[in-house]
N, C-alpha and C positions, 0 to 999 in steps of 0.2 A: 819451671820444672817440666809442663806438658813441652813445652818445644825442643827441652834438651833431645838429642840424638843417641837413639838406641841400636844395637845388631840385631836386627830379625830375619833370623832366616838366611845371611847370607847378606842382608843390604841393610841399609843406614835409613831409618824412620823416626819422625819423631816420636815421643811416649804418646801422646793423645793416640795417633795410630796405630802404634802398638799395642797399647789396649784398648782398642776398637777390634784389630784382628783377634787376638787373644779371646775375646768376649763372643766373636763371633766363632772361633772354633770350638769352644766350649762349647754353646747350644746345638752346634754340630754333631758332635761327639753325643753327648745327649740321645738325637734325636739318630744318628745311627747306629750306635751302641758301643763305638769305638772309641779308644782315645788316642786323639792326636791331635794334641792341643800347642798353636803358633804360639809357641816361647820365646820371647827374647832374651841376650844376656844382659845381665845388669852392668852398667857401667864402673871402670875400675876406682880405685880408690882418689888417684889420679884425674881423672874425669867427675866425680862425684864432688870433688873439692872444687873445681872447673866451676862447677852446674852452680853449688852454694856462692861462690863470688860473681858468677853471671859473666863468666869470662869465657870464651870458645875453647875448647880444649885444645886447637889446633898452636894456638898463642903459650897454652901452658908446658908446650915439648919443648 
């Protein structure tokens, strides 16, 4: 599940990095009193079913 591929931002990361950015915008936000926190989309239903059989989503089009 961390390796699957997420949209962040415009590009293709895996989850581990996406919540790594995530994490670190947070304490950003935090610490300058802003919010604006790197969100990713979550992947579609399509892709999600992909992810649970360990199959590339590119195989599952």
């Amino acid at each position: 599940m961390l390796s699957a591929d997420l949209d962040l931002q415009g590009s293709t990361t895996p989850t581990s990095t996406a919540i790594q950015r995530l994490a670190q915008s947070l304490a950003t936000s935090f610490e300058q009193g802003r919010v604006e926190l790197a969100l990713f989309q979550p992947p579609d239903p399509l892709a999600w079913n992909a992810i649970a059989q360990h199959i590339p989503a590119a195989e599952m089009q």
